[in-house]
C-alpha positions in Angstrom: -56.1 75.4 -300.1 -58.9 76.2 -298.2 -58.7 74.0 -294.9 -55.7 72.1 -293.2 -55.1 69.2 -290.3 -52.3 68.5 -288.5 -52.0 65.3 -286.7 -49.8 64.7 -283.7 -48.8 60.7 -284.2 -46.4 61.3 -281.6 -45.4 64.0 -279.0 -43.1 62.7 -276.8 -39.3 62.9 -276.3 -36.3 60.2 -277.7 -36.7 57.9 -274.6 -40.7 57.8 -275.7 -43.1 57.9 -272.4 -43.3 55.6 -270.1 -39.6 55.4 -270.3 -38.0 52.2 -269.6 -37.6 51.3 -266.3 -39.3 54.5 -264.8 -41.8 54.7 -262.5 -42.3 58.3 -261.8 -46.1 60.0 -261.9 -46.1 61.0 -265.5 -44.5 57.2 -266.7 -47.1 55.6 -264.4 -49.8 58.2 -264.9 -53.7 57.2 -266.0 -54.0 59.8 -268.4 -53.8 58.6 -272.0 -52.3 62.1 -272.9 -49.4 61.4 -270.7 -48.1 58.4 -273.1 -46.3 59.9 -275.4 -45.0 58.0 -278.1 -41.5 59.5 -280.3 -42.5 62.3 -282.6 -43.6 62.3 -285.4 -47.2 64.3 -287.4 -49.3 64.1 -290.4 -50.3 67.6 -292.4 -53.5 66.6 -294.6 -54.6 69.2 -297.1 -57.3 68.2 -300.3 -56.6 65.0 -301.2 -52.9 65.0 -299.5 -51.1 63.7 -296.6 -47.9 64.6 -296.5 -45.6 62.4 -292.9 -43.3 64.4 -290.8 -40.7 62.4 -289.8 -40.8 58.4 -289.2 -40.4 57.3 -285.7 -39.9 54.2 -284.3 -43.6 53.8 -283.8 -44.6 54.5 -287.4 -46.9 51.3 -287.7 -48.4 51.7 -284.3 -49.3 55.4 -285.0 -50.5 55.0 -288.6 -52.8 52.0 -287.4 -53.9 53.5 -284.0 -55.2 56.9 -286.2 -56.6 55.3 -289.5 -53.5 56.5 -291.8 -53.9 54.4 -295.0 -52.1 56.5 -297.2 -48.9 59.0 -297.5 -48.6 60.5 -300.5 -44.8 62.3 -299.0 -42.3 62.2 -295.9 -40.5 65.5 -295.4 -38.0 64.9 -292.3 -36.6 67.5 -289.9 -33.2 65.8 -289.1 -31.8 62.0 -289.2 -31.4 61.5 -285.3 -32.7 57.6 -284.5 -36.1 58.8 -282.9 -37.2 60.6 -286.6 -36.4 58.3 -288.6 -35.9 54.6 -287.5 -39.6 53.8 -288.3 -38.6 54.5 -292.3 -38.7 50.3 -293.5 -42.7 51.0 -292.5 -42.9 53.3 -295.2 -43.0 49.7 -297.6 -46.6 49.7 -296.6 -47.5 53.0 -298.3 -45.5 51.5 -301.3 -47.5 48.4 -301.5 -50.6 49.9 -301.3 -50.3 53.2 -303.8 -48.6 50.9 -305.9 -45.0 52.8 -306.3 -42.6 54.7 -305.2 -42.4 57.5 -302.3 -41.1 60.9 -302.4 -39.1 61.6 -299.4 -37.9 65.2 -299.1 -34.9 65.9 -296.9 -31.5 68.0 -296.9 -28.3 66.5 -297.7 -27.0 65.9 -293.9 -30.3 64.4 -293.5 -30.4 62.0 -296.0 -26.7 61.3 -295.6 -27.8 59.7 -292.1 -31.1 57.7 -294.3 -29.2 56.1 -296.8 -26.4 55.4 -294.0 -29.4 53.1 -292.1 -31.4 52.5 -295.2 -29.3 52.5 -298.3 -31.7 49.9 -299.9 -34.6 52.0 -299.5 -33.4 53.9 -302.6 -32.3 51.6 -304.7 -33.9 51.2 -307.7 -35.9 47.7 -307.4 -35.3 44.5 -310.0 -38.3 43.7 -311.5 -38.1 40.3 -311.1 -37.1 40.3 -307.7 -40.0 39.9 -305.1 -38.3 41.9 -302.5 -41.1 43.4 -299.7 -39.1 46.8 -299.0 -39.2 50.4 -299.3 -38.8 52.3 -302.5 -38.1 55.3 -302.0 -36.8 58.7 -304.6 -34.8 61.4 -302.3 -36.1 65.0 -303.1 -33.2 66.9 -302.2 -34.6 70.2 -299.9 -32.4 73.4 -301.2 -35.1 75.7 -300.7 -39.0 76.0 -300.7 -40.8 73.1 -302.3 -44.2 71.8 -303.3 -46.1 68.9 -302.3 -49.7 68.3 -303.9 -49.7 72.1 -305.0 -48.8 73.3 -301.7 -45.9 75.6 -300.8 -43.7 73.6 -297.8 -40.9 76.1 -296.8 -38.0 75.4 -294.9 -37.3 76.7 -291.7 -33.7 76.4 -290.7 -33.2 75.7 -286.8 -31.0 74.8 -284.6 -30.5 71.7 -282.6 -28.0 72.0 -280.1 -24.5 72.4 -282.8 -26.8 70.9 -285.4 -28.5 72.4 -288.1 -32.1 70.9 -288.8 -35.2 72.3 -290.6 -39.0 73.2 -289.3 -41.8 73.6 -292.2 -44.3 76.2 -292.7 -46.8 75.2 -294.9 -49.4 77.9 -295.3 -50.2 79.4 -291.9 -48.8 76.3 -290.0 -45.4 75.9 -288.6 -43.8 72.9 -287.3 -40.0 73.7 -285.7 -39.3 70.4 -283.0 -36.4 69.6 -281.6 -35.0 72.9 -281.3 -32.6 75.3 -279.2 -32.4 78.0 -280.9 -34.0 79.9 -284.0 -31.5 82.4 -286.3 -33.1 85.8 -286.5 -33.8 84.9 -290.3 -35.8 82.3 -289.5 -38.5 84.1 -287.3 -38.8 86.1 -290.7 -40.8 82.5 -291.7 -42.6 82.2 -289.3 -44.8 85.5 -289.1 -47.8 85.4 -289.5 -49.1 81.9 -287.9 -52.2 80.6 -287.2 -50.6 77.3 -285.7 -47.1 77.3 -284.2 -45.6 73.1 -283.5 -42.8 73.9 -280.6 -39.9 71.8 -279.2 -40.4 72.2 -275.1 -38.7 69.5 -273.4 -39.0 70.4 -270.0 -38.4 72.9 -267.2 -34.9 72.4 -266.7 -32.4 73.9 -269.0 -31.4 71.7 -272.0 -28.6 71.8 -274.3 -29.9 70.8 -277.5 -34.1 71.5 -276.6 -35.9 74.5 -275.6 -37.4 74.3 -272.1 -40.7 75.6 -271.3 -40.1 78.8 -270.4 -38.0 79.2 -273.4 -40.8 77.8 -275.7 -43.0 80.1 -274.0 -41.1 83.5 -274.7 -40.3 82.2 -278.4 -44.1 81.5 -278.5 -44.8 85.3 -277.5 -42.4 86.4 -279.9 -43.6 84.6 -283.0 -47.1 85.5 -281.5 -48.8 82.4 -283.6 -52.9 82.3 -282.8 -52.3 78.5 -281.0 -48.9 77.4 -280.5 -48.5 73.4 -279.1 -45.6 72.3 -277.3 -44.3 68.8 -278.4 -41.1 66.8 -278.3 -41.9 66.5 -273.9 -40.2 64.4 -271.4 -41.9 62.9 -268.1 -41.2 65.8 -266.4 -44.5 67.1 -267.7 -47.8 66.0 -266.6 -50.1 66.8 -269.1 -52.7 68.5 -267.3 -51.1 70.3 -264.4 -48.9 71.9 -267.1 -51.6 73.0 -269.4 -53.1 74.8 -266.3 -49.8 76.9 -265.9 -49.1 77.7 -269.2 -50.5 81.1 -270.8 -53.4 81.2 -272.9 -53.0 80.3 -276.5 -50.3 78.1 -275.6 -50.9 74.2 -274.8 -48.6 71.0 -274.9 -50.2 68.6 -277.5 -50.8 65.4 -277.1 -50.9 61.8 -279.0 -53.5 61.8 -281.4 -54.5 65.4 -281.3 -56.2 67.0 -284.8 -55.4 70.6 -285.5 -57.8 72.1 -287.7 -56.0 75.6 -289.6 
């Protein structure tokens, strides 16, 4: 694996950005990095692309960045704004043809099969049913996609325990308050560091910026981006007070490692 991209299809927090009813600076802001729909990347490697997460805007995102194909879904966690875009995932099915691998722990796909049981059912052949088909790969330790080594990162999201990925020299750990002192073992090393940084207030269950930022300095990555943000960031003002190295991402932004 000589070169890898990472895609941000989405980089903004649950309530997505604008929020509903909102009209502060950020929601009504010009900038097209300030509209930030709910999270979700693409890692591409060779002939691989392997989906992080399905939000809510799967079929937007995919069609708004010229994703044809997913050859894997890994997911972090099964809270609504990761993976309620999952009955898109029938596209990818119709047009490779077959099934989908979708690689998650057992909490995680506890919460799938509790939204989208039918997804991984096996499907009747004679039944011309237009839905996902799906094959859980149950995550119980490191794992490989198209040849690749994806590692699991265990994090914390508030009292709940999710996973981040490293693949290679790229790590991507959103939606997270708090990293156990094994898991900064994984993520030495970096070129490219993906961060939870909500806002700048405290959070319960998210890391605010200035946290972000000291984790950041700790795991000393060469570029670390901040994702997972609410409208309390502007896109550019923040940028401009954040140290060098570190950068929120945005919608749409390619990460060459």
């Amino acid at each position: 694996m000589d070169t890898m991209e990472l895609l941000f299809l989405g980089t903004g927090t649950s309530a997505g950005i604008p929020m509903i009813g909102c009209h502060c600076p950020v929601c009504s802001s010009s900038d097209p990095r300030d509209k930030r729909m709910r999270p979700s990347a693409v890692v591409s490697y060779g002939e691989t692309r392997v989906l992080i997460d399905s939000s809510p805007e799967l079929r937007l995102q995919c069609v708004g960045n010229g994703i044809d194909m997913i050859d894997a879904v890994v997911y972090t966690h099964g809270h609504a704004d990761h993976i309620m875009g999952l009955d898109d995932l029938r596209r990818f099915n119709a047009l490779k043809k077959g099934p989908l691998d979708i690689w998650a722990d057992e909490l995680t796909h506890t919460a799938l099969t509790r939204c989208f049981g039918y997804a991984f059912k096996e499907p009747e052949p004679d039944l011309k049913v237009f839905r996902p088909h799906l094959i859980w790969r149950k995550i119980e330790g490191p794992f490989e996609i198209g040849g690749v080594t994806w590692t699991p990162v265990p994090l914390f999201h508030g009292d709940l325990p999710i996973l981040g990925f490293r693949v290679g020299r790229l790590a991507y750990c959103t939606d997270v308050n708090r990293i156990p002192e094994s898991s900064f073992e994984l993520l030495k090393g970096l070129d490219v560091l993906v961060l939870d940084a909500l806002q700048h207030k405290p959070h319960t269950t998210h890391f605010s910026v200035s946290e972000a930022v000291d984790v950041a300095g700790r795991i000393g990555a060469r570029e670390t981006w901040f994702t997972h943000i609410a409208h309390a960031l502007a896109h550019e003002a923040t940028n401009e007070a954040l140290p060098a190295g570190v950068r929120l991402a945005h919608d749409g932004l390619k990460v060459s490692i």
